[in-house]
Structures are given as structure tokens and as C-alpha cells.
Short mmCIF file of the C-alpha atoms (twelve columns), coordinates in Angstrom:
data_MODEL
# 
_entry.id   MODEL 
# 
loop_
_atom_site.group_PDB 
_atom_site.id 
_atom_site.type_symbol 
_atom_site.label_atom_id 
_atom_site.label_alt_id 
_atom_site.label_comp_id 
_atom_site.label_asym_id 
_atom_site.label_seq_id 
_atom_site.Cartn_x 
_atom_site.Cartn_y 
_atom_site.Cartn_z 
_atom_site.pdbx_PDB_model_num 
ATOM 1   C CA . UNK A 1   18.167  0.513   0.722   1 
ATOM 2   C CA . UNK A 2   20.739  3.431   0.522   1 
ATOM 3   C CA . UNK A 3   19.476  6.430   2.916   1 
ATOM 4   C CA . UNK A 4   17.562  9.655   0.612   1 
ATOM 5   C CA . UNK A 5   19.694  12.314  0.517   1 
ATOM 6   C CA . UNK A 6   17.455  15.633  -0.294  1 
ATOM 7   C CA . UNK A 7   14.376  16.278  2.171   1 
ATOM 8   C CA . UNK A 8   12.045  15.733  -0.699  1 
ATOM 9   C CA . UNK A 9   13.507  12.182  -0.804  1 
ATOM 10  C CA . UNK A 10  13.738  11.844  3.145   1 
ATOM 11  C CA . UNK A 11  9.876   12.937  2.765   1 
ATOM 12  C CA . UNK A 12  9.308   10.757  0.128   1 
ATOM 13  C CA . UNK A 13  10.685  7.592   1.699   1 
ATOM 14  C CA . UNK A 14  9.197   7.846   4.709   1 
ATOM 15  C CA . UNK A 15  5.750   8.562   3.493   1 
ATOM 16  C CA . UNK A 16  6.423   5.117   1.366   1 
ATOM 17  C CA . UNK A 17  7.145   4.031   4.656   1 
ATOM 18  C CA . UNK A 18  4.469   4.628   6.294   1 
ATOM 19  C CA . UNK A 19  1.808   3.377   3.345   1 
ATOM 20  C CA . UNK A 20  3.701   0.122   4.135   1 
ATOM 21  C CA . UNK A 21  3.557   0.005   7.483   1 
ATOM 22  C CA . UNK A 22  -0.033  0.388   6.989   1 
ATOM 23  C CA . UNK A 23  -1.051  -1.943  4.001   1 
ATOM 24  C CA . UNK A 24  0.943   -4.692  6.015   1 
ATOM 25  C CA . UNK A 25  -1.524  -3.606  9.030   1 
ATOM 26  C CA . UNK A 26  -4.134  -3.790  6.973   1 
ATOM 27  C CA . UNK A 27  -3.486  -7.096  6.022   1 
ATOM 28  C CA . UNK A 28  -3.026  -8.538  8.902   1 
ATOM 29  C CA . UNK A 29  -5.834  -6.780  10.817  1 
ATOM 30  C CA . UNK A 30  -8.414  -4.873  8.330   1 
ATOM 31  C CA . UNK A 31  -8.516  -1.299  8.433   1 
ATOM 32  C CA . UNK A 32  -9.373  -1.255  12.156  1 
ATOM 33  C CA . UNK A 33  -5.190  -2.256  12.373  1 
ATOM 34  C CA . UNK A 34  -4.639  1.589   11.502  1 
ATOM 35  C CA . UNK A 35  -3.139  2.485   14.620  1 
ATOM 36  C CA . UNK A 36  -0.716  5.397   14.313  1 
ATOM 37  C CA . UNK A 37  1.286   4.443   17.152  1 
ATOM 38  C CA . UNK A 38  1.421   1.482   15.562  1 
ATOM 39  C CA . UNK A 39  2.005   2.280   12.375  1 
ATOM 40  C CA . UNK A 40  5.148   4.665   13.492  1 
ATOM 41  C CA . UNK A 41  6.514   2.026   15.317  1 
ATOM 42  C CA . UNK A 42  6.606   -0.251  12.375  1 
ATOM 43  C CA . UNK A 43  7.779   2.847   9.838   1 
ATOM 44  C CA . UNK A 44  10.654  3.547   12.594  1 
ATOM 45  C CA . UNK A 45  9.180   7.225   13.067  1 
ATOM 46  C CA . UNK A 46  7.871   8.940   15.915  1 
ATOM 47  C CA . UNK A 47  3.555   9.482   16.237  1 
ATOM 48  C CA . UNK A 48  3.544   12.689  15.402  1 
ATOM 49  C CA . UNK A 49  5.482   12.385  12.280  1 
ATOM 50  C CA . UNK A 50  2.820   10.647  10.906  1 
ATOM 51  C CA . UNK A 51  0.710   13.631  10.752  1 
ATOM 52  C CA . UNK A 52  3.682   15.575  8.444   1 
ATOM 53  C CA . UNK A 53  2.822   12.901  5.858   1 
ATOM 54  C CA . UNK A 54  -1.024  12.429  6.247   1 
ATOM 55  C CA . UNK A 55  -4.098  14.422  8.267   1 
ATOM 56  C CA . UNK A 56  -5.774  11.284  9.517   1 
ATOM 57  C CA . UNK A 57  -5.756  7.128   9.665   1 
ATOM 58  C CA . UNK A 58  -8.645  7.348   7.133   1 
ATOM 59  C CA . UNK A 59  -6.668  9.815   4.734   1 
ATOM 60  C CA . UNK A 60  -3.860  6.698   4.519   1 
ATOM 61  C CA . UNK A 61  -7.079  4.544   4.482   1 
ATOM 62  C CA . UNK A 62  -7.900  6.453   1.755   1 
ATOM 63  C CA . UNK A 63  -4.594  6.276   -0.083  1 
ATOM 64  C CA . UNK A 64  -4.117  2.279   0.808   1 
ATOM 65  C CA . UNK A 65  -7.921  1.679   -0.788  1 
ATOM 66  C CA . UNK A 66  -6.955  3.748   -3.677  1 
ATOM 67  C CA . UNK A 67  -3.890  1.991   -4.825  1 
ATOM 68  C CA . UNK A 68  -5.361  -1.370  -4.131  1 
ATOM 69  C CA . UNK A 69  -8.300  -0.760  -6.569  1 
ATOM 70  C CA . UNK A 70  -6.241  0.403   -9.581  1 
ATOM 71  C CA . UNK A 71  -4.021  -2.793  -9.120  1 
ATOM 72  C CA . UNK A 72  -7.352  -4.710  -9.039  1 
ATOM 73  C CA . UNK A 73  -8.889  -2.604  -11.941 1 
ATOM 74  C CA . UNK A 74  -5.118  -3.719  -13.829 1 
ATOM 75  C CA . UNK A 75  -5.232  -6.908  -12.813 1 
ATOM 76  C CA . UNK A 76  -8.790  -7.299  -14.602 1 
ATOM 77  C CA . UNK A 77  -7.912  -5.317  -18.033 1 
ATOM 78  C CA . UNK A 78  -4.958  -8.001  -18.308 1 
ATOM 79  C CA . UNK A 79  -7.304  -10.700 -17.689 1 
ATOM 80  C CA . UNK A 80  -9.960  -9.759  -20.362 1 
ATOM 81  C CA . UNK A 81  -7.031  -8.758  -22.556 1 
ATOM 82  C CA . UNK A 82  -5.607  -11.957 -22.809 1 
ATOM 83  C CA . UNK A 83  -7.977  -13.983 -25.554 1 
ATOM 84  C CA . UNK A 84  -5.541  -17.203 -25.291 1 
ATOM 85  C CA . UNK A 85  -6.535  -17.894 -21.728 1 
ATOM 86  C CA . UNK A 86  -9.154  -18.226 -19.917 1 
ATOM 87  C CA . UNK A 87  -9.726  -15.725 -17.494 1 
ATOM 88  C CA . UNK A 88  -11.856 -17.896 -14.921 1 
ATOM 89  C CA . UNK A 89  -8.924  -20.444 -14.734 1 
ATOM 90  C CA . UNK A 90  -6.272  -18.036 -14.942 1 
ATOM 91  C CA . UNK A 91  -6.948  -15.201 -12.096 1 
ATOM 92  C CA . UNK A 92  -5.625  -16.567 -9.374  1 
ATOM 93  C CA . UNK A 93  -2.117  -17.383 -10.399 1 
ATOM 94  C CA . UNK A 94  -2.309  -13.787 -12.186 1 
ATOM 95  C CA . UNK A 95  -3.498  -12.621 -8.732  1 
ATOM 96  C CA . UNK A 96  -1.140  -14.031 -6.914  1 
ATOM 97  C CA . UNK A 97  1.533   -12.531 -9.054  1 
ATOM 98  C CA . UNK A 98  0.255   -9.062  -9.187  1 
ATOM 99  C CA . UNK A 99  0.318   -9.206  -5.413  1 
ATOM 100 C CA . UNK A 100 4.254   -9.276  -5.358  1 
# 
């Protein structure tokens, strides 16, 4: 991935960063795996630039929660929107792809 040029990109791409870092902590070890020294580490940052992008572990928390609920709330409009399949059968391969 080619470095951001402006500072609203640089900020950008390391908040995206960051919500990485923690959705793979998150998935690996719950929300108790929000460690911001941790999750700096892992987004190549320093602790305290963790705090430009977010006010607390439970604000990212937040965020992480957030986005996985619309993909879930998505991922069950396309299920009961498709009348040629069943969704019972069909959720986890759709799962599983939504997921990538």
C-alpha cells in the first residue's frame, strides 16, 4: 500500500490502522484484547498516538461493535432478500464470505 500523502490521508490511514489492529485483537482475544500498547504496536504507532485518533479503548470498542453490526444487519437483508435460497442452509457460506 503506497504511503498517504496529505495529513488528512496520513490521519486517515492510520486511524484504519488502528480499527485493524483492534478488530484482529478482538478476534483473537474478545474485547478484553484492547490493549493500547498493544494495539500501537500492531498499527506501527507509538501509545499515545492512539489517543489523536480515539478518547478511549471503549470509544474503538465502540466503533469495532458498530461496524460489525451493520455488516451483520447486511448480511441478514441479503439473506431474506434472496427468495431462491434458503436462508437456513445458505448463511454460513454467505457468512463466511461477508467476513472477507
Amino acid at each position: 500500500m503506497a504511503t498517504p500523502g496529505t495529513r488528512a490521508e496520513q490521519k486517515r490511514h492510520t486511524r484504519a490502522l488502528i480499527v485493524a489492529a483492534g478488530r484482529n485483537a478482538v478476534a483473537t482475544r474478545g474485547f478484553t484484547g484492547l490493549v493500547v500498547r498493544e494495539l500501537a504496536r500492531e498499527a506501527g504507532i507509538v501509545p499515545t498516538a492512539f489517543y489523536r485518533h480515539f478518547e478511549s479503548v471503549d470509544a474503538l470498542a465502540t466503533e469495532i461493535a458498530a461496524e460489525a453490526s451493520e455488516a451483520l444487519g447486511a448480511l441478514v437483508d441479503d439473506l431474506v432478500a434472496g427468495p431462491a435460497s434458503d436462508p437456513v442452509v445458505d448463511w454460513p457460506g454467505r457468512a463466511s464470505t461477508a467476513a472477507v
